[in-house]
Structure formats: structure tokens, C-alpha cells
PDB file of N, H, CA, C and O in Angstrom:
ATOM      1  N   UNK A   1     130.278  97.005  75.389  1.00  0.00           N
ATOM      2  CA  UNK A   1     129.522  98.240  75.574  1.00  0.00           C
ATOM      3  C   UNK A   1     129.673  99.177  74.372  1.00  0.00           C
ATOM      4  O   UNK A   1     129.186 100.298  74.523  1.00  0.00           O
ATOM      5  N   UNK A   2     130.334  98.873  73.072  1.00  0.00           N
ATOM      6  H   UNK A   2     130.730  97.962  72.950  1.00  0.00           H
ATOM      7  CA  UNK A   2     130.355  99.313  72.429  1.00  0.00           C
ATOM      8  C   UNK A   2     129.340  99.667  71.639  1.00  0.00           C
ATOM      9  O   UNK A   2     129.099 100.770  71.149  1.00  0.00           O
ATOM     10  N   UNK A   3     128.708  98.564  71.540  1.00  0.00           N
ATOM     11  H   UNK A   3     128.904  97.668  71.938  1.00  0.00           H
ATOM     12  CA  UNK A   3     127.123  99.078  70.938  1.00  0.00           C
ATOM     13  C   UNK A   3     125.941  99.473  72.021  1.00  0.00           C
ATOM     14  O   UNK A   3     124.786  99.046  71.996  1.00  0.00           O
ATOM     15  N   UNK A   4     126.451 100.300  72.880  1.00  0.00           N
ATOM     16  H   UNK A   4     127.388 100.647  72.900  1.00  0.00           H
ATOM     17  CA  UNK A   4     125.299 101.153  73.769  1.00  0.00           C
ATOM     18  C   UNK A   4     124.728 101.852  73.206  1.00  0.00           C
ATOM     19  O   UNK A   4     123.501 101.849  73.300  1.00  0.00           O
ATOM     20  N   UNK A   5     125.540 102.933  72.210  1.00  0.00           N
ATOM     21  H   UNK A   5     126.537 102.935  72.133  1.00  0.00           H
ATOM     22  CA  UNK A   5     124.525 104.098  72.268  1.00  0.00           C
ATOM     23  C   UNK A   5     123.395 103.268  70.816  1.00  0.00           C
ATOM     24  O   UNK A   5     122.570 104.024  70.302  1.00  0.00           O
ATOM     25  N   UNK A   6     123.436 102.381  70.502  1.00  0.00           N
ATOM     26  H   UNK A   6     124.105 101.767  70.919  1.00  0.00           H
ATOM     27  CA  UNK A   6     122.745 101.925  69.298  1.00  0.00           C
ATOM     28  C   UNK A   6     121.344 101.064  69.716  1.00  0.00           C
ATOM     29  O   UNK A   6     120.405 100.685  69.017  1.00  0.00           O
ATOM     30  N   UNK A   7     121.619 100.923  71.164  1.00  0.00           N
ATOM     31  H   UNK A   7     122.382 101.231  71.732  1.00  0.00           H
ATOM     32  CA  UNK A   7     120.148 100.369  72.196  1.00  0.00           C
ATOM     33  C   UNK A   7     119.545 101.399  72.699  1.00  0.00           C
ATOM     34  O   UNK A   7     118.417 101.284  73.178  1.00  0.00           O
ATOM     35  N   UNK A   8     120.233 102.623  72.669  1.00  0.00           N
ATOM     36  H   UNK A   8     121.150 102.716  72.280  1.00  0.00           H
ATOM     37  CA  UNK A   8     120.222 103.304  73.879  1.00  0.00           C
ATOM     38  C   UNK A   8     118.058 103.962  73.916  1.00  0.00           C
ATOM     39  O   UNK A   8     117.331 104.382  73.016  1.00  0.00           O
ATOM     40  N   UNK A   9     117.921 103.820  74.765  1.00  0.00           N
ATOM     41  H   UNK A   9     118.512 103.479  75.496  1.00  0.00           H
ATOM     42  CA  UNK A   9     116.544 104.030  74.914  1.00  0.00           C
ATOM     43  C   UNK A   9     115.936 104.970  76.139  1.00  0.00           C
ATOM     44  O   UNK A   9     114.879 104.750  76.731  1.00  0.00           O
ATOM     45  N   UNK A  10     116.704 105.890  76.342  1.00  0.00           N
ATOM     46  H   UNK A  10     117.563 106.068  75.862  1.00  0.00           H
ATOM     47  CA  UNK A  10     116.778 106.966  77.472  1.00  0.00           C
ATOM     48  C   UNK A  10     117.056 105.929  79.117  1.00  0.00           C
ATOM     49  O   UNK A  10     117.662 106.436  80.061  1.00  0.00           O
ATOM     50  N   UNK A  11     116.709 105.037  79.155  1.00  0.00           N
ATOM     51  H   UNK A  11     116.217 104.625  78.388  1.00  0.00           H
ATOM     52  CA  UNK A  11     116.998 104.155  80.361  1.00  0.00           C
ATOM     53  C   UNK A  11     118.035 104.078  80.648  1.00  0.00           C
ATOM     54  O   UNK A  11     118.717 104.379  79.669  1.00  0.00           O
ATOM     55  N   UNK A  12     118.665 103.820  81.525  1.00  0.00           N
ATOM     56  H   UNK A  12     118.111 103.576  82.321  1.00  0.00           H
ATOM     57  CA  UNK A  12     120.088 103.807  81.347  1.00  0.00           C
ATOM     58  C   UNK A  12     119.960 102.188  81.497  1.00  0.00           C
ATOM     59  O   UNK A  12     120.164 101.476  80.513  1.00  0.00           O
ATOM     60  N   UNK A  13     119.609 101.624  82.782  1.00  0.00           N
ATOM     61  H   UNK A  13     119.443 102.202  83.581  1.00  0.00           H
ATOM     62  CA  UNK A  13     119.146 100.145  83.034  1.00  0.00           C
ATOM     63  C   UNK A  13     118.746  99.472  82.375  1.00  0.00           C
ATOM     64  O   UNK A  13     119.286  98.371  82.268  1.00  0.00           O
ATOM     65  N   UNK A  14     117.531  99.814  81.559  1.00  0.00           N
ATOM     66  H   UNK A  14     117.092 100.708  81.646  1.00  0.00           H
ATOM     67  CA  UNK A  14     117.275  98.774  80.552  1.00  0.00           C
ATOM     68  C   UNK A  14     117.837  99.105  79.307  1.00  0.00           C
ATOM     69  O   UNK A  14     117.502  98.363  78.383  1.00  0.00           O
ATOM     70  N   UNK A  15     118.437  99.826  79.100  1.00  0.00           N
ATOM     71  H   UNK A  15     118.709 100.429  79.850  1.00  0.00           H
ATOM     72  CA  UNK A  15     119.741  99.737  77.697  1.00  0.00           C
ATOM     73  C   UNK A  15     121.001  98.968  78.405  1.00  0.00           C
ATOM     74  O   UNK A  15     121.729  98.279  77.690  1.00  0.00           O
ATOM     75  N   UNK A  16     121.184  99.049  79.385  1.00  0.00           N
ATOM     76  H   UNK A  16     120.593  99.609  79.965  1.00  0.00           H
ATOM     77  CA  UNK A  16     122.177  97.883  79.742  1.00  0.00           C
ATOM     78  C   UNK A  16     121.923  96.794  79.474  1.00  0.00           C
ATOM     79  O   UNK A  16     122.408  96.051  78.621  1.00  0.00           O
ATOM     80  N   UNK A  17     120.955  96.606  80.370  1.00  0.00           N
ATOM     81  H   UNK A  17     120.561  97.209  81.063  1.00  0.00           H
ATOM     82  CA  UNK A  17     120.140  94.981  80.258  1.00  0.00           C
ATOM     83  C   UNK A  17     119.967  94.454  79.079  1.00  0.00           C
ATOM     84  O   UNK A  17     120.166  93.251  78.909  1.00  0.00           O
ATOM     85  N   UNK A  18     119.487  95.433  77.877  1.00  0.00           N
ATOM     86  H   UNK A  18     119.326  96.410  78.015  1.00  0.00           H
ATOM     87  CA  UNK A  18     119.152  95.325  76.834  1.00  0.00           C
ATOM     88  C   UNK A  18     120.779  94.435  76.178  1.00  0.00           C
ATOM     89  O   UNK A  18     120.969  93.227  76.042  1.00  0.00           O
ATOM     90  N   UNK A  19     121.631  95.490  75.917  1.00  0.00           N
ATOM     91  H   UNK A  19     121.477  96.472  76.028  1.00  0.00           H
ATOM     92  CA  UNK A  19     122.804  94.956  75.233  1.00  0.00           C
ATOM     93  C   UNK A  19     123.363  93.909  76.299  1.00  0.00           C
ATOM     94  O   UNK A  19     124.228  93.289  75.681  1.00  0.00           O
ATOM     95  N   UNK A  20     123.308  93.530  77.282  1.00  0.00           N
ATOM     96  H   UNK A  20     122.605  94.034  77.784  1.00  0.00           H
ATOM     97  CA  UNK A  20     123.738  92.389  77.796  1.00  0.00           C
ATOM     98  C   UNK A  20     123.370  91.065  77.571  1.00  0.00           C
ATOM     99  O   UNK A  20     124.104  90.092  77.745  1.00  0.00           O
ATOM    100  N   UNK A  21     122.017  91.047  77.114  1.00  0.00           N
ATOM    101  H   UNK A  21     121.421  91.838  76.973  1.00  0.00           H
ATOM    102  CA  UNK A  21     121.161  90.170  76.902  1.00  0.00           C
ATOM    103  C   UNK A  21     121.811  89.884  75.169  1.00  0.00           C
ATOM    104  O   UNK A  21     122.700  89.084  74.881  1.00  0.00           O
ATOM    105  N   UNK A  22     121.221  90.602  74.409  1.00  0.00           N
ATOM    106  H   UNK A  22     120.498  91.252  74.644  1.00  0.00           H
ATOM    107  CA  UNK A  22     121.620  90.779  73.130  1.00  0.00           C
ATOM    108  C   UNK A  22     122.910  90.181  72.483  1.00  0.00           C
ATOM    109  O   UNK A  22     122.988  89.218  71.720  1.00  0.00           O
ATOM    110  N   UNK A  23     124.165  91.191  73.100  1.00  0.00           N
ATOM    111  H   UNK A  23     124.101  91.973  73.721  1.00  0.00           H
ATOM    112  CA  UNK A  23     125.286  90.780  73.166  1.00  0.00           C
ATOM    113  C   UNK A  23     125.777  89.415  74.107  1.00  0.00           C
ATOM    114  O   UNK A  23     126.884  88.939  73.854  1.00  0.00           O
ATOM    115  N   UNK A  24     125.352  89.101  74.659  1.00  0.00           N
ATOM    116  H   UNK A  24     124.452  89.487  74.864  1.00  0.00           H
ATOM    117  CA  UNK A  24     125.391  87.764  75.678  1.00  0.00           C
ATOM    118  C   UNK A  24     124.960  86.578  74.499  1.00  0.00           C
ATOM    119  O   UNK A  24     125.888  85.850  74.145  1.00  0.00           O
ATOM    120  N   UNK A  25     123.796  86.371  73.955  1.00  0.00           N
ATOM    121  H   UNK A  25     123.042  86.962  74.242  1.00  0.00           H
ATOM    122  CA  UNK A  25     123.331  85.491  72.697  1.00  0.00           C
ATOM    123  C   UNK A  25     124.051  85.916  71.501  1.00  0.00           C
ATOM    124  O   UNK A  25     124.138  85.071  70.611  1.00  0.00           O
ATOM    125  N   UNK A  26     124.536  86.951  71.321  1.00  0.00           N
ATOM    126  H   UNK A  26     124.466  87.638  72.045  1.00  0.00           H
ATOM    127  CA  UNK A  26     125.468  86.621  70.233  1.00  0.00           C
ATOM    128  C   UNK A  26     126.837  86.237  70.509  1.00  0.00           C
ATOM    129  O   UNK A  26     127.724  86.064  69.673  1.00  0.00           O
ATOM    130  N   UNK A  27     126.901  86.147  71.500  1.00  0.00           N
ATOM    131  H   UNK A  27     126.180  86.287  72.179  1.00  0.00           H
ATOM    132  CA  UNK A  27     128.662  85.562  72.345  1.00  0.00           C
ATOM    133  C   UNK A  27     128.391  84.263  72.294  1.00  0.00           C
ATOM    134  O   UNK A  27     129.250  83.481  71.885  1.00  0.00           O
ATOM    135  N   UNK A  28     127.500  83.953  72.587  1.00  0.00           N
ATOM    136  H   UNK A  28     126.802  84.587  72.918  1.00  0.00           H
ATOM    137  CA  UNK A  28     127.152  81.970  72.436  1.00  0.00           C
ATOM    138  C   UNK A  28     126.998  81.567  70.841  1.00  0.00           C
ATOM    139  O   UNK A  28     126.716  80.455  70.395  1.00  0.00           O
ATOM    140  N   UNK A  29     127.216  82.570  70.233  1.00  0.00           N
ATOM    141  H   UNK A  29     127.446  83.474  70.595  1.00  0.00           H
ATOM    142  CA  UNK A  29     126.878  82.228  68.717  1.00  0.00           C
ATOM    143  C   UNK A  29     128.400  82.074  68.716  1.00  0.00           C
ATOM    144  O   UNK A  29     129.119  81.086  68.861  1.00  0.00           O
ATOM    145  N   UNK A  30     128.611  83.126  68.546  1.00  0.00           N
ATOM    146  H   UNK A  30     128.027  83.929  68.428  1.00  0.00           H
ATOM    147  CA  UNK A  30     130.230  83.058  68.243  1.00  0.00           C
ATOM    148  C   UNK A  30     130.922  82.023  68.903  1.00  0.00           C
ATOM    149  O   UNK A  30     131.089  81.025  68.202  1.00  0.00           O
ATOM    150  N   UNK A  31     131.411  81.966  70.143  1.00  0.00           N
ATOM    151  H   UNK A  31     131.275  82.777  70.712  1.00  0.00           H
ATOM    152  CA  UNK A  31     131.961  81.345  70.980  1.00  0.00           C
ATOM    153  C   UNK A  31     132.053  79.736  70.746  1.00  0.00           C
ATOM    154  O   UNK A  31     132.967  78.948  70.991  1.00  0.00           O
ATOM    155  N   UNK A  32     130.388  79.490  70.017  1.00  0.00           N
ATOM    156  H   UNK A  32     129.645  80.130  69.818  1.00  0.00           H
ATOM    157  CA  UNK A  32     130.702  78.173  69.848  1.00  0.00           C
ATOM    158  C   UNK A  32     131.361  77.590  68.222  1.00  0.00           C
ATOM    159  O   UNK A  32     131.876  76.504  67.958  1.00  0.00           O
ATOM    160  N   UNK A  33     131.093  78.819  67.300  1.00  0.00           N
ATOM    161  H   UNK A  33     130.674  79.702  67.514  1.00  0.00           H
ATOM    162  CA  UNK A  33     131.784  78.778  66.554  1.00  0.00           C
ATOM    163  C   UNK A  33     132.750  78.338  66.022  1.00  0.00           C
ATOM    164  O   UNK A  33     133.082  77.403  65.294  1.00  0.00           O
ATOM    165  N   UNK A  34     133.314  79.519  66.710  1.00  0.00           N
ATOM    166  H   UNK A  34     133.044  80.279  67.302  1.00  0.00           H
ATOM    167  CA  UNK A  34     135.339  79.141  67.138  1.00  0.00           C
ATOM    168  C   UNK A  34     135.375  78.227  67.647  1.00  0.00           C
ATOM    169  O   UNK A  34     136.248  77.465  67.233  1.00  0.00           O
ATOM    170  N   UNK A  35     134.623  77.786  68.659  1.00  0.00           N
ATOM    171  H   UNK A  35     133.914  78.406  68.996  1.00  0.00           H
ATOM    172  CA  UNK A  35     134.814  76.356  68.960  1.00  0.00           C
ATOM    173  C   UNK A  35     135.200  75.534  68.500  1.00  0.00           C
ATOM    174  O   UNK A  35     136.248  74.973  68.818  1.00  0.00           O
ATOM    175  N   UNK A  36     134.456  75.226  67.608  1.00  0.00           N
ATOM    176  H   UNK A  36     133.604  75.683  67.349  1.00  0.00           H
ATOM    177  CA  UNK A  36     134.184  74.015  66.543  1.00  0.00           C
ATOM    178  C   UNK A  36     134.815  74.567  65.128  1.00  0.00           C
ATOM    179  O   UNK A  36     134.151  74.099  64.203  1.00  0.00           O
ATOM    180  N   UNK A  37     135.829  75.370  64.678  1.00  0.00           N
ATOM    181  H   UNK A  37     136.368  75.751  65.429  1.00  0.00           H
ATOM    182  CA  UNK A  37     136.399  75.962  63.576  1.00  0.00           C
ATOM    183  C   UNK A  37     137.899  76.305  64.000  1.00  0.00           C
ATOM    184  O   UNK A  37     138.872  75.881  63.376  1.00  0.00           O
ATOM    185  N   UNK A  38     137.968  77.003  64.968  1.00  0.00           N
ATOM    186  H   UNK A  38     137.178  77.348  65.474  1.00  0.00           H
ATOM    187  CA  UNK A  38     139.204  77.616  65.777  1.00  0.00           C
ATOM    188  C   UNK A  38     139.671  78.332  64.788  1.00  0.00           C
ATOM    189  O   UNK A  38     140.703  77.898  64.276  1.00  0.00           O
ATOM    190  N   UNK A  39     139.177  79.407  64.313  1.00  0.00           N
ATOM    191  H   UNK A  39     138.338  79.759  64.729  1.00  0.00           H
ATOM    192  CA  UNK A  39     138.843  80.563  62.672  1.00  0.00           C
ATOM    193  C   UNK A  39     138.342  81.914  63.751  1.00  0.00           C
ATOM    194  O   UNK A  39     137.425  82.004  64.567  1.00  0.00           O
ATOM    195  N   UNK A  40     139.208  82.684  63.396  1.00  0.00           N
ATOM    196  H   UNK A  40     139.954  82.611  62.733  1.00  0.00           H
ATOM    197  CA  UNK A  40     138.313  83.870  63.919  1.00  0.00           C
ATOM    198  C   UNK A  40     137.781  84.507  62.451  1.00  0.00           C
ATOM    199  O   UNK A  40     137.236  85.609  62.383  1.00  0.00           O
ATOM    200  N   UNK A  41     137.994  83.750  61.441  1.00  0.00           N
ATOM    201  H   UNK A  41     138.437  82.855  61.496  1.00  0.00           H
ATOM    202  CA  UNK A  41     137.233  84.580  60.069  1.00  0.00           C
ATOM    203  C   UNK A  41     135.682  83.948  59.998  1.00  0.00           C
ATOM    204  O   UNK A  41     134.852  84.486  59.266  1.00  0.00           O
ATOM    205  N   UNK A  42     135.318  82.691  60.860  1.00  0.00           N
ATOM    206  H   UNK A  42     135.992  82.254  61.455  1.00  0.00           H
ATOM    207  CA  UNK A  42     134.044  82.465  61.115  1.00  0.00           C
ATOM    208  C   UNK A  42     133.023  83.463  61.525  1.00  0.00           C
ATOM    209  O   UNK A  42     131.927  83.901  61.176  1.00  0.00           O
ATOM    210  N   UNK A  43     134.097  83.628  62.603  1.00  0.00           N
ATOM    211  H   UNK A  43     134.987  83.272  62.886  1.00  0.00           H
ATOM    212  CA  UNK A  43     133.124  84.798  63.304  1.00  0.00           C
ATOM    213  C   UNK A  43     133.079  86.125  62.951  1.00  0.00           C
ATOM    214  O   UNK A  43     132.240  86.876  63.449  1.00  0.00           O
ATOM    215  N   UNK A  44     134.335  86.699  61.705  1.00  0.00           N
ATOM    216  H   UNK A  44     135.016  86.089  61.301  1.00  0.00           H
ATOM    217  CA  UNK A  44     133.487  87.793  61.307  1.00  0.00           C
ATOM    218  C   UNK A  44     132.684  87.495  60.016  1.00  0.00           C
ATOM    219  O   UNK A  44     132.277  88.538  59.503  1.00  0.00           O
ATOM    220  N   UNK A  45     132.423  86.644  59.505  1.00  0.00           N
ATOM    221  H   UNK A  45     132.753  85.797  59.922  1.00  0.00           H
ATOM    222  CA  UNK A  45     131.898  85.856  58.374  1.00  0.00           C
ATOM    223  C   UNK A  45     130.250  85.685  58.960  1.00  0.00           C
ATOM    224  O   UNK A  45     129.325  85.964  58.197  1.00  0.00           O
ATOM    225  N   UNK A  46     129.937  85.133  60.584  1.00  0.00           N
ATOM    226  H   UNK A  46     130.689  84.906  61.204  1.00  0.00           H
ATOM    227  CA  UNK A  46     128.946  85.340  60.981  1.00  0.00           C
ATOM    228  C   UNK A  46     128.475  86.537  61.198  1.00  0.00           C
ATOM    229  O   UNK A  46     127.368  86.697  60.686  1.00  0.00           O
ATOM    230  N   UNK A  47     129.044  87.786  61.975  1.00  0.00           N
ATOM    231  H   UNK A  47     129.944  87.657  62.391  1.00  0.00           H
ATOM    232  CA  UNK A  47     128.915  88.673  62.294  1.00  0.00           C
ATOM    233  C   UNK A  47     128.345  89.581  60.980  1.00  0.00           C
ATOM    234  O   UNK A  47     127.367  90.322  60.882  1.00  0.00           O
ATOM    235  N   UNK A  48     129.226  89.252  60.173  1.00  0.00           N
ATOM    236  H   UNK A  48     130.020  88.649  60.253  1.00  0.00           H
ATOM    237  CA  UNK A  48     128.564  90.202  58.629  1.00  0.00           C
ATOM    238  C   UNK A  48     127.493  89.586  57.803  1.00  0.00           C
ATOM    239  O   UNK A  48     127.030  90.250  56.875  1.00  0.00           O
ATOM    240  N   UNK A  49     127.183  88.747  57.968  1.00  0.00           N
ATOM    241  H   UNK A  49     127.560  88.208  58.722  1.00  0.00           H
ATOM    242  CA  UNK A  49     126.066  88.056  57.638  1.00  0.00           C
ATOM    243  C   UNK A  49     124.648  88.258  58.281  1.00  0.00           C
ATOM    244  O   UNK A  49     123.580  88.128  57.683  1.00  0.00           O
ATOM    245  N   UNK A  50     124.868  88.701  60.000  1.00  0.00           N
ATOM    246  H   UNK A  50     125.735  88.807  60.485  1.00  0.00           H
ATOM    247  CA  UNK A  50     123.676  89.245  60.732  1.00  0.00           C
ATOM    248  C   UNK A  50     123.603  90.612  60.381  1.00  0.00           C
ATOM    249  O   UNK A  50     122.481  91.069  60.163  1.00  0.00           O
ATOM    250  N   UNK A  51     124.885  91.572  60.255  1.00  0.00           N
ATOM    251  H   UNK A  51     125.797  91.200  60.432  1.00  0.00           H
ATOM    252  CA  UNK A  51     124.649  92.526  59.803  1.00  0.00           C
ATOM    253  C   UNK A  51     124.021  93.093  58.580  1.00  0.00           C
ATOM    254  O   UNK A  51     123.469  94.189  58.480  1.00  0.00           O
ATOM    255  N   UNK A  52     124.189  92.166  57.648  1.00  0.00           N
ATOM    256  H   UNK A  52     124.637  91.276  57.729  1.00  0.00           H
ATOM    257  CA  UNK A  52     123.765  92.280  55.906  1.00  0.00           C
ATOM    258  C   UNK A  52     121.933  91.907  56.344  1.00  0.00           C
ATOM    259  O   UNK A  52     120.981  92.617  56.020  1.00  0.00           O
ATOM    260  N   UNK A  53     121.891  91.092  56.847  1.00  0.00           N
ATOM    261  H   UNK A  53     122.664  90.515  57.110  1.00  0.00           H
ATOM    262  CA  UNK A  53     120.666  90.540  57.099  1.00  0.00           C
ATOM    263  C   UNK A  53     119.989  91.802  58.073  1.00  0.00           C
ATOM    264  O   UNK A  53     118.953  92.370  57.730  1.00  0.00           O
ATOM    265  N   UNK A  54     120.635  92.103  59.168  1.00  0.00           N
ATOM    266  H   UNK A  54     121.477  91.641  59.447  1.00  0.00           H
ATOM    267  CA  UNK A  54     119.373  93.360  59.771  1.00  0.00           C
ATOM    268  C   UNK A  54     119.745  94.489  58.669  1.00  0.00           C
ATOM    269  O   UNK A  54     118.798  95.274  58.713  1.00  0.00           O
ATOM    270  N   UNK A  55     120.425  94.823  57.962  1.00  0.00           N
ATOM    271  H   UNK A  55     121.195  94.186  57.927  1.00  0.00           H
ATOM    272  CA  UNK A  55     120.485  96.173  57.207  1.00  0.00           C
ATOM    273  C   UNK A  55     119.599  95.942  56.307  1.00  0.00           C
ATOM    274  O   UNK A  55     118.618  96.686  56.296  1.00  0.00           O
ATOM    275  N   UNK A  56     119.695  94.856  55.309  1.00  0.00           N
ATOM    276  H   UNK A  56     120.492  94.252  55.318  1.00  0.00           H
ATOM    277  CA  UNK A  56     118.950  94.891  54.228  1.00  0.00           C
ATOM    278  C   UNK A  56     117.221  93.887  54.315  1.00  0.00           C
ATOM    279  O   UNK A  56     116.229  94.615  54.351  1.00  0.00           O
ATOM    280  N   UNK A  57     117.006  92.599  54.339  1.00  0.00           N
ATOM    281  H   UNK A  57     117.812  92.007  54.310  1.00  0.00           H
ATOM    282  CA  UNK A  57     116.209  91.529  54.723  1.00  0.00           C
ATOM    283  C   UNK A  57     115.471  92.178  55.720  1.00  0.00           C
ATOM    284  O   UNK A  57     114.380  92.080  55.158  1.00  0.00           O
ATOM    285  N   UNK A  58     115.262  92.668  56.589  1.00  0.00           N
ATOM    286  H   UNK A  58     116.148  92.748  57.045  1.00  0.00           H
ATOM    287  CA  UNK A  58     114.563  92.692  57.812  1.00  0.00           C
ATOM    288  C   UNK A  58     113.754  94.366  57.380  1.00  0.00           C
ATOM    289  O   UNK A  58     112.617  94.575  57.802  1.00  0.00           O
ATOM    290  N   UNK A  59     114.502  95.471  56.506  1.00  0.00           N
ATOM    291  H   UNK A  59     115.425  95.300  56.163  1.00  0.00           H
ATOM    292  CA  UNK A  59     113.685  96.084  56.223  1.00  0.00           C
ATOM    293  C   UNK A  59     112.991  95.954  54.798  1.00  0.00           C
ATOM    294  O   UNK A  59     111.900  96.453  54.522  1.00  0.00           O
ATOM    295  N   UNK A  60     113.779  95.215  53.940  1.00  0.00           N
ATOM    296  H   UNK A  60     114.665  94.810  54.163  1.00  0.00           H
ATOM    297  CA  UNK A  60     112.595  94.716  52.757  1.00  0.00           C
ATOM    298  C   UNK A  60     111.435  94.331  53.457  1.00  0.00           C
ATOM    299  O   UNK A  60     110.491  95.080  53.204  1.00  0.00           O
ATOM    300  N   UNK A  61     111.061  93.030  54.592  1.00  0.00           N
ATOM    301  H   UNK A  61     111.827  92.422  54.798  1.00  0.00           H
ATOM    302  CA  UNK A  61     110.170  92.191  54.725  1.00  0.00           C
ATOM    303  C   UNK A  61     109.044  93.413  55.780  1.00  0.00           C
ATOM    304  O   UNK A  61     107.815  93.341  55.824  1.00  0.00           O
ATOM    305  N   UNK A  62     109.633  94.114  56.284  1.00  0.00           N
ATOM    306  H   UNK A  62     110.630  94.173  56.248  1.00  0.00           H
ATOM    307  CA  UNK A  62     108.562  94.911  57.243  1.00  0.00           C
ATOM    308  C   UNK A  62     107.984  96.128  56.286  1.00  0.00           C
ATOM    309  O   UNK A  62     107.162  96.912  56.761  1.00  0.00           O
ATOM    310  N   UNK A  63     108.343  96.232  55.209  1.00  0.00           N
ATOM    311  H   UNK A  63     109.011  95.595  54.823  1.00  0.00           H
ATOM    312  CA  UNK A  63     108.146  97.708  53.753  1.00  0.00           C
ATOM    313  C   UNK A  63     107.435  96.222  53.197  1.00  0.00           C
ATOM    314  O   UNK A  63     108.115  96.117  52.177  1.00  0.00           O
ATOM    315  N   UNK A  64     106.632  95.143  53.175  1.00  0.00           N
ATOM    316  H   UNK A  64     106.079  95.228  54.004  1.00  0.00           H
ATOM    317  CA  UNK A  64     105.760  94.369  52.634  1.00  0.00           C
ATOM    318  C   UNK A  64     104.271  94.497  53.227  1.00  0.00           C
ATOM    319  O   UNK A  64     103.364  93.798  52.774  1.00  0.00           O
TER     320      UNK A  64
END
């Protein structure tokens, strides 16, 4: 629930739903990760990689 207020969309329900969903598919990212590595530097190695990618990539391509 840490990243609530960053969904947050006056709803209270569907900003839940929202980050549950969200955060739920990125738990299967991770999760299987470690799985298959047993590295928790995978997963912040993934984690900063989605982040670099929505900060930077995702607003170059929509400013096209």
C-alpha cells in the first residue's frame, strides 16, 4: 500500500483495486525471479529498470 497515494484517483475502491492488480503482476514478476536466481539484487535490478523505463521511455515515446 505503499504506492497508494501514486494511483490514488479520488476512489477510494478503485485505487485499491487499482494497486492490487498492478502490484499483484509485479509480485509475479518478481517472485518468479527470485525463484529462479535466489538474488534479491534481481529484483531490485528489475524494479529499477521498470522504473528508468516509466520515468524516461514511456514519456519520450508519447512527446512523439
Amino acid at each position: 500500500m505503499c504506492h497508494f497515494n501514486t494511483y490514488d484517483s479520488g476512489n477510494i475502491l478503485q485505487t485499491i483495486i487499482q494497486v492490487l492488480l498492478i502490484q499483484g503482476a509485479a509480485r509475479l514478476i518478481f517472485n518468479y525471479a527470485y525463484l529462479k536466481t535466489k538474488s534479491i539484487w534481481t529484483l531490485y535490478i528489475i524494479h529499477l529498470i521498470f522504473d528508468l523505463f516509466f520515468l524516461f521511455v514511456i514519456p519520450i515515446l508519447l512527446n512523439k
